[in-house]
C-alpha positions in Angstrom: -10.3 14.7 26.8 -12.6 14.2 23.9 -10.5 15.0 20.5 -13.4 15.4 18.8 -12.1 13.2 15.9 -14.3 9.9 16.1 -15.1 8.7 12.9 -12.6 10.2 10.8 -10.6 8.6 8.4 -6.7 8.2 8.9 -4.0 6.7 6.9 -1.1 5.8 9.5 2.2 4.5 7.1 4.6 2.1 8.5 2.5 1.6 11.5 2.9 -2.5 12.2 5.6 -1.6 14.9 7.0 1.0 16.7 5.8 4.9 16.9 3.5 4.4 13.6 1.9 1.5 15.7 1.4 4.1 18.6 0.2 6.4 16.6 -2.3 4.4 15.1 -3.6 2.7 18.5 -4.0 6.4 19.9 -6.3 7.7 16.9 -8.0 4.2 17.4 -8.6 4.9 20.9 -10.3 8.7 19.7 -12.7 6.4 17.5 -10.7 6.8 14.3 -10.9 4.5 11.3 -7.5 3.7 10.1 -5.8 2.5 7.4 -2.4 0.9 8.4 0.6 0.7 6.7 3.9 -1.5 6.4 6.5 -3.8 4.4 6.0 -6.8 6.4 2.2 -8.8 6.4 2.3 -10.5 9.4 3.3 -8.0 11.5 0.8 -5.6 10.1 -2.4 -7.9 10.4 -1.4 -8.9 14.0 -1.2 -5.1 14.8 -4.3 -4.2 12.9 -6.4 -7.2 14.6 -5.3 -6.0 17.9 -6.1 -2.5 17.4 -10.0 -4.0 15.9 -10.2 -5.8 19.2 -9.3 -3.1 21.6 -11.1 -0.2 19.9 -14.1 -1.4 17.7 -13.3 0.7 14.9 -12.5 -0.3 11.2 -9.0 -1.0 9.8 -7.7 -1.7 7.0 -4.1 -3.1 6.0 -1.9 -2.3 3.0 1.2 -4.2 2.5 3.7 -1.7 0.6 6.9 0.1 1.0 5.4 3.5 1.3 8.8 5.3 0.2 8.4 3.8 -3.4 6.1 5.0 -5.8 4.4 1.7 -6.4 4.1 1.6 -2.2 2.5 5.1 -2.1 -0.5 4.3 -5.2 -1.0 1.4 -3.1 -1.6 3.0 0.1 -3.3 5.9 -1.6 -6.3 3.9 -3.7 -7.1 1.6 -0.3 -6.9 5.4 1.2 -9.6 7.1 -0.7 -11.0 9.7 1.2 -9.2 10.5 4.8 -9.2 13.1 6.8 -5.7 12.1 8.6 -2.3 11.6 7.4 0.6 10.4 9.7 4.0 9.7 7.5 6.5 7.7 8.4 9.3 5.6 7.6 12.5 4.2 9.0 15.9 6.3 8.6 18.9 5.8 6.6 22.0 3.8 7.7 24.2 5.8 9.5 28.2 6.1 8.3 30.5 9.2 8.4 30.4 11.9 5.7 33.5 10.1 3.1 30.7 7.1 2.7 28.3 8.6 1.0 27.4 9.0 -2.8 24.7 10.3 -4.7 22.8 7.5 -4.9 23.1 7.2 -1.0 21.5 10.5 -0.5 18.9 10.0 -3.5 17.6 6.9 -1.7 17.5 9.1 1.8 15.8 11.7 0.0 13.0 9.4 -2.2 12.2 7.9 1.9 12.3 10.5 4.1 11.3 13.6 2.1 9.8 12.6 -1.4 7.1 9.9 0.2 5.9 12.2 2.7 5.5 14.8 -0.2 4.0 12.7 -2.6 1.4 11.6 -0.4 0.7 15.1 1.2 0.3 16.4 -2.6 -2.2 13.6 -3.1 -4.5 14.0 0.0 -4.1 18.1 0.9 -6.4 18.9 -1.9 -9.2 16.5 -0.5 -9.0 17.9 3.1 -8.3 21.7 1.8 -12.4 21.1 -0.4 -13.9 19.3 2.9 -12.5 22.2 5.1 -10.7 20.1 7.6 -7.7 17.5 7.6 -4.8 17.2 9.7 -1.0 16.1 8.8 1.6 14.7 10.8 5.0 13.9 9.9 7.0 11.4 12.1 10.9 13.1 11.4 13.7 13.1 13.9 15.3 15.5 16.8 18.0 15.6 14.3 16.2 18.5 12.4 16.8 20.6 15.5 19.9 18.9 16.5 21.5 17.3 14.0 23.3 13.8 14.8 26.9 13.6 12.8 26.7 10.0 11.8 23.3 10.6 10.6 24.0 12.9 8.0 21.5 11.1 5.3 18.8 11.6 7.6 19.8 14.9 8.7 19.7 16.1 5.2 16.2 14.4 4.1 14.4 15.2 7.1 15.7 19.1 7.2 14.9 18.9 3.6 10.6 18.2 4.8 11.0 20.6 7.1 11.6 23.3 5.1 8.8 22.3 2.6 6.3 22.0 5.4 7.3 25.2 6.9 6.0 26.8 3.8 3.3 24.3 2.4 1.6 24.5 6.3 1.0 28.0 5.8 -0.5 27.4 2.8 -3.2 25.4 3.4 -4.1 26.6 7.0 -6.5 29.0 5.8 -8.8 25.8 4.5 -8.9 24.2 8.0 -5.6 22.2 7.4 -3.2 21.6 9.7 0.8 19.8 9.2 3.2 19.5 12.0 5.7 17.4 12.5 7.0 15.1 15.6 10.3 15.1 16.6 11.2 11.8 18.4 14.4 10.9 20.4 15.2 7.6 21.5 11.9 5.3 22.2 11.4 1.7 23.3 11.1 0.3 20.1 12.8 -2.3 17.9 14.7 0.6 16.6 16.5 1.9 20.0 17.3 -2.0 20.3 19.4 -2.0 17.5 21.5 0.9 18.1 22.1 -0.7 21.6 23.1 -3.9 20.2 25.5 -2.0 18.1 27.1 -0.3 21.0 26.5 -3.6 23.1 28.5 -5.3 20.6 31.6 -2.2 20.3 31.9 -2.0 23.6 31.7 -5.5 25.1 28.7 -4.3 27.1 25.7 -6.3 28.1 22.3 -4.7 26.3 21.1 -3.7 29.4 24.0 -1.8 30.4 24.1 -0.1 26.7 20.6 0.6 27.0 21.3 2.4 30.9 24.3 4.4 29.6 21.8 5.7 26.8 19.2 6.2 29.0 21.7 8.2 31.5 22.3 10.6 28.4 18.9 11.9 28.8 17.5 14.2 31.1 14.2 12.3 32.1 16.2 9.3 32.6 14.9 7.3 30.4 13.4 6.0 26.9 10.0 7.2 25.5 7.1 4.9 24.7 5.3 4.4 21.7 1.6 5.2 23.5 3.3 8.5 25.0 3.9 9.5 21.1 1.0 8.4 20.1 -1.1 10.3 22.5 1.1 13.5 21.1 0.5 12.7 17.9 -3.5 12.2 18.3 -3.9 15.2 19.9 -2.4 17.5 16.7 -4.6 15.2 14.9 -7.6 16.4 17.2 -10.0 19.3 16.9 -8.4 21.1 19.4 -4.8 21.8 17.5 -6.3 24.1 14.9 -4.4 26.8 15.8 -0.7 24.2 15.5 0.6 25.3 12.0 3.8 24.1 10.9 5.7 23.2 14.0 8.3 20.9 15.1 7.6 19.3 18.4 10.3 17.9 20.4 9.7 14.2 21.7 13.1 13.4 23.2 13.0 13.7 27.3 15.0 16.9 27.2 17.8 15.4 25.1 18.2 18.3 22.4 19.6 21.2 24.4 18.1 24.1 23.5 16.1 27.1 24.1 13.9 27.2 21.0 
């Protein structure tokens, strides 16, 4: 299918690794310009290089922690003009209700809600004068379920979905579109932690962690980063018009549910 996006402009954050990285490969593979995103520099220009030599299209690379305001005027001046926005960042430790303070949750908040804000409050107005611009916002498949030992996230990431329930609505009218994706567990570095973890409480090999996880979800198994990033390319594409503020589900059946 042809998304009907090649050469637009999209800034992918925290995109070296992971789901940002598959989000940006996918948009690269539509004919998308990109500016990347991350914290760490090698990473990032190995991913962005790669994505050059597979796709021919232009990329440029912004070293910055997104979720502080010196990270998001960095990313926003090498921006300039784009016509995509996919936030992202990585969640807040886990620990049980008694462990958490203010400054816990203000931390949770100023990553997972107040970045993606910020920056959609700096580039809506651009798209919403052009007439076109997409926005998606990599949150969790706790905002449908939420996860009990997760409860900063859970509260940062319900809090952006309540604000893009409303803002979406605003600005669809202009020929702007924000959704969010929801993902469950993926084959990333992140779903290799949490099985070390329970590799380590358990006395379990990795492997074995990683097949008990894996048994826990109905398709059997973990996602992969190009399977989200083809999602998350076609909501950026010019056939998703008509998605306005919804939360789409990337988890192999693993939030039981019937809406």
């Amino acid at each position: 299918m042809d998304l009907g996006i090649a050469g637009k402009r999209a800034l992918v954050c925290a995109s070296s690794k992971g789901l940002g990285l598959g989000c940006a490969e996918a948009l690269a593979e539509a004919g998308v310009n990109l500016v990347m995103n991350a914290r760490g520099e090698e990473a990032l220009l190995a991913a962005a290089q790669g994505i050059r030599d597979a796709y021919g299209v232009e990329v440029e690379t912004v070293v910055a922690d997104v979720t502080t305001p010196e990270g998001q005027k960095a990313v926003l001046d090498a921006a300039g003009t784009v016509d995509i926005l996919v936030t992202n960042a990585g969640g807040p430790p886990p620990g049980m209700w008694s462990d958490w303070e203010r400054e816990d949750f203000i931390k949770a908040l100023d990553a997972n809600m107040l970045a993606p804000i910020a920056l959609m409050k700096a580039l809506l107005p651009g798209m919403m004068e052009r007439g076109w611009g997409r926005v998606v916002n990599i949150t969790s498949q706790s905002v449908k379920a939420p996860i009990a030992v997760l409860g900063l996230s859970n509260s940062a990431r319900a809090g952006l979905t309540g604000y893009v329930a409303g803002t979406s609505r605003q600005v669809a009218g202009k020929g702007v579109t924000i959704n969010n994706l929801l993902p469950g567990i993926h084959a990333t570095d992140r779903a290799v932690s949490l099985d070390t973890g329970v590799a380590s409480q358990q006395g379990i090999s990795i492997e074995e962690a990683k097949t008990q996880r894996a048994a826990t979800i109905p398709a059997g198994r973990y996602g992969t980063r190009q399977e989200f990033g083809a999602t998350c390319a076609f909501l950026c594409s010019q056939h998703a018009g008509f998605i306005v503020g919804q939360n789409v589900l990337l988890d192999g059946g693993a939030t039981n549910m019937t809406l």
